[in-house]
C-alpha positions in Angstrom: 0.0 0.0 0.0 1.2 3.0 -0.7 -0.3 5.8 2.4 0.7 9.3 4.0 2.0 9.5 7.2 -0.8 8.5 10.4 -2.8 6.7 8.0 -5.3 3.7 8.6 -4.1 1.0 6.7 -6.5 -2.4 5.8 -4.6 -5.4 3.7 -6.7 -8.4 2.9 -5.4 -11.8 3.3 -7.1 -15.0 2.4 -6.8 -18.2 4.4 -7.2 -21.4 3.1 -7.1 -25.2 4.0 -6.2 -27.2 1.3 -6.7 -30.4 3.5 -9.3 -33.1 3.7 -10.3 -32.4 7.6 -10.8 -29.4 9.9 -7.7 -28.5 11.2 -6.4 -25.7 13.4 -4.0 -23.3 12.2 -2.2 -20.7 14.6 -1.6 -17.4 13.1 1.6 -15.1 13.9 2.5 -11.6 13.5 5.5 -9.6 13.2 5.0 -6.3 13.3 7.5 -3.1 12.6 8.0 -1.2 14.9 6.5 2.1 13.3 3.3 0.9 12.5 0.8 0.8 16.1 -3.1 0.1 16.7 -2.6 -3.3 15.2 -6.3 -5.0 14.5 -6.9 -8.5 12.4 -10.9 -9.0 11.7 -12.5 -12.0 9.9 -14.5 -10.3 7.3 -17.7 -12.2 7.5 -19.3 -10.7 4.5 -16.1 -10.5 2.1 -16.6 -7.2 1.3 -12.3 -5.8 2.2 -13.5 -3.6 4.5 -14.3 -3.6 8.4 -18.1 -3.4 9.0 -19.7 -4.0 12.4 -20.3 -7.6 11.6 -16.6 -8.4 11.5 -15.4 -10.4 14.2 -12.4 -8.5 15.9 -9.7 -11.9 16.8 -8.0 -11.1 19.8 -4.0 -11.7 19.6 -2.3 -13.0 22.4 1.9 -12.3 21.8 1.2 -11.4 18.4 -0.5 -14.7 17.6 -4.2 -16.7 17.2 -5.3 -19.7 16.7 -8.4 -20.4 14.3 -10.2 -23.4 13.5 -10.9 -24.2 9.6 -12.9 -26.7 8.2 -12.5 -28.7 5.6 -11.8 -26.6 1.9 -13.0 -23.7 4.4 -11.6 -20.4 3.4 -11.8 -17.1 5.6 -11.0 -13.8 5.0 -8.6 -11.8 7.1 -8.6 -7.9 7.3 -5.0 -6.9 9.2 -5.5 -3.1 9.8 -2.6 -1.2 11.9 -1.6 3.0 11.6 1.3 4.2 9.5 3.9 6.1 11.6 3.0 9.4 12.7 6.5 10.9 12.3 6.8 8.6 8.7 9.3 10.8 6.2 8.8 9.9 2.6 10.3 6.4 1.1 9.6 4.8 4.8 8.8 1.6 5.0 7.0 -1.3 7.2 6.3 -4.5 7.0 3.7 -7.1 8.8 4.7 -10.8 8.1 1.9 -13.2 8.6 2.9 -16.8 9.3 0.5 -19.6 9.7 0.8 -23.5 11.0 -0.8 -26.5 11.4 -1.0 -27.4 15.0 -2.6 -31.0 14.3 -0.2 -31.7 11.3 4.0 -31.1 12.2 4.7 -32.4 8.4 2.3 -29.5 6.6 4.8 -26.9 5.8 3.8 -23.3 7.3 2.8 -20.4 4.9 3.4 -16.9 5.4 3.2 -13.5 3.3 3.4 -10.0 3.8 1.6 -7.1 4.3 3.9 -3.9 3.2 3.3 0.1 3.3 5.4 2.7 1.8 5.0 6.2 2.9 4.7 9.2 0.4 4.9 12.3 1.9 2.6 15.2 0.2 4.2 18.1 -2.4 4.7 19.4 -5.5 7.4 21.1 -6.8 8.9 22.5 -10.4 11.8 20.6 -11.6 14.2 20.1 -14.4 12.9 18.7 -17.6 14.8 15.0 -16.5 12.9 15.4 -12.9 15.9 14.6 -10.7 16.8 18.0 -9.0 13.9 21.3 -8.3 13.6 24.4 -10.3 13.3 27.7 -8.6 12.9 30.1 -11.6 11.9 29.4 -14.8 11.4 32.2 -17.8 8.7 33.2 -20.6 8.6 30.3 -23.6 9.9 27.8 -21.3 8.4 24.8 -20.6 7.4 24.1 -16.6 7.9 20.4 -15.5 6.1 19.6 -11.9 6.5 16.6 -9.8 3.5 16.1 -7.2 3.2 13.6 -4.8 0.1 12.4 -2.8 -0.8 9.0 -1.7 -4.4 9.6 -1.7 -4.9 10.0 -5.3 -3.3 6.2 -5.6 -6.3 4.5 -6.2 -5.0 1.7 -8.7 -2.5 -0.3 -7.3 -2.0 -2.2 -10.8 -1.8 0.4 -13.2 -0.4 3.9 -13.1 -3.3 6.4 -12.2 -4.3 10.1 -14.1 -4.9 13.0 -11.4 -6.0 16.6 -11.8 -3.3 19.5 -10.7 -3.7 23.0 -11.1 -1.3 25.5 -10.9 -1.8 28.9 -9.9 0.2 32.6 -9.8 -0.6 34.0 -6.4 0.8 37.4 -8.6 -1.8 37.5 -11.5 -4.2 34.7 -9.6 -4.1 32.9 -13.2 -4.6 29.3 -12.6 -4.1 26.5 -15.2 -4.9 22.7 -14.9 -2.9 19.7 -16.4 -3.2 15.8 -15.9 -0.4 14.2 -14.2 0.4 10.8 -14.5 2.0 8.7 -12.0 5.4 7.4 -12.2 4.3 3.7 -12.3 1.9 1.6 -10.3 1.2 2.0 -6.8 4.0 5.2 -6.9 2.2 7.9 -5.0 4.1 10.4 -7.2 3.1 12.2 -10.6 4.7 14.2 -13.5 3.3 16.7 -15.9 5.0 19.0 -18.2 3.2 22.6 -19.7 4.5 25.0 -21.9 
């Protein structure tokens, strides 16, 4: 996920038993250290989002244990807070691992859940967008770099946002499309003449 600083951060994780009986499978987190207000719901309805129907599991050292039938999936919604004091380009990570407490010889799973900060701005840069631009002149072209993670809404393709530039001097305001950088980037480019 790509968020701002003190953020509210959902990932949805599926969790699956393959097996031909109900078994028991313990759930463990590890956490970084910037991220707090750590939650994991089952989302009931399989909608990705925490509604009051969810059922809140309570962790005990970072772990739970949850019963699955058999060919039962559930779906898990881990939610936890992006660092308050976050600079851009931070990081965190929450790795989920999972066992099988009835079965020693099933081999455990795990994945994880990742965040990278982007701090908000815009500024004018040089036409290669490596280093800012504090004048320009008449007949050059303007290049802006703008970031803001809550304009990511695609996290598989690069999205299209809206900025307007304006001259506090004449109040003249002008509008372009920026595209982002890549997917799931946070950051956009546009160039006006």
């Amino acid at each position: 996920r790509t968020v701002a600083p003190n953020t509210l951060v959902n990932w949805v994780n599926v969790l699956s038993n393959t097996g031909y009986s109900s078994q028991t499978v313990e759930l463990t987190l590890d956490v970084s250290p910037t991220l707090s207000n750590l939650k994991v719901y089952q989302d009931l309805n399989n909608n990705g989002i925490v509604d009051s129907g969810d059922r809140q599991l309570i962790l005990d050292n970072m772990s739970a244990q949850i019963k699955l039938g058999q060919s039962e999936n559930i779906q898990l919604i881990v939610q936890a807070l992006s660092d308050v004091d976050g600079q851009d380009g931070d990081t965190a990570d929450i790795k989920i691992g999972t066992v099988v407490l009835e079965d020693s010889s099933v081999a455990s799973v795990s994945a994880t859940d990742s965040l990278v900060i982007i701090e908000s701005g815009i500024e004018f840069t040089t036409p290669k967008f490596d280093e800012s631009k504090t004048v320009s002149q008449i007949n050059d072209d303007v290049y802006v770099s703008a970031s803001y993670a809550q304009c990511n809404v695609q996290s598989d393709k690069p999205d299209q946002v809206l900025i307007t530039v304006s001259s506090p001097a004449t109040g003249d305001t002008y509008s372009l499309k920026g595209i982002e950088t890549g997917n799931n980037t946070g950051k956009y480019r546009l160039t006006a003449p």
